[in-house]
C-alpha positions in Angstrom: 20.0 48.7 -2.3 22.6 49.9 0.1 21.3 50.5 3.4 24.8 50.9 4.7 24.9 46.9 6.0 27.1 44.2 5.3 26.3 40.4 4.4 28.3 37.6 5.9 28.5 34.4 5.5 28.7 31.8 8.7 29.1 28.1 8.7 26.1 25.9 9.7 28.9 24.0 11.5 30.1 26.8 13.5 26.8 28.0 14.7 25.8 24.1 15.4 29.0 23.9 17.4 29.0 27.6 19.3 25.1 26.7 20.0 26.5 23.6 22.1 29.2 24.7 23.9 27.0 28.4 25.1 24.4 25.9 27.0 24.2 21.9 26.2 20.4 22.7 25.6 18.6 21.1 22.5 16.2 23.8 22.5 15.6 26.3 19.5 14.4 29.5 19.4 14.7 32.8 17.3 16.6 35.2 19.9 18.5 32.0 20.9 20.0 31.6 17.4 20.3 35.8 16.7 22.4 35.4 20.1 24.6 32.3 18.7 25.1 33.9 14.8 25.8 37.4 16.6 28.8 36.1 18.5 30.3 34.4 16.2 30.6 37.2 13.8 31.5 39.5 16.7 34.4 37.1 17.7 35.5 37.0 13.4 34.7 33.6 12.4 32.4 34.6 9.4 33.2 34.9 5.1 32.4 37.9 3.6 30.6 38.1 0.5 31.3 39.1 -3.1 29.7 42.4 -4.6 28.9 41.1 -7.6 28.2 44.5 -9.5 31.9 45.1 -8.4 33.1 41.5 -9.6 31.3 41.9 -12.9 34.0 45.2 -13.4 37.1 43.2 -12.9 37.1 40.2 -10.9 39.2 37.3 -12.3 37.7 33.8 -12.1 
């Protein structure tokens, strides 16, 4: 279903890292980490994703 949306992908590493350096806090929460992922695909540092419908038409492995 397309609901107009794109997937990324972001590295554990990257969030792990960004979560440090916003506040030296240990703690965990859900809007916490929304907040973290969101910046880092704001500021570019994400993979996008194959379509694999369109990679089953003529993608090259």
């Amino acid at each position: 279903m397309n609901k107009g949306l794109n997937v990324v992908l972001v590295n554990p590493a990257t969030t792990k890292r960004n979560k440090e350096n916003r506040d030296n806090s240990p703690s965990k929460s859900d809007p916490k980490d929304a907040l973290v992922i969101a910046d880092i695909v704001c500021r570019g540092y994400y993979y996008d994703t194959l379509d694999r419908q369109a990679c089953s038409k003529g993608c090259v492995r």
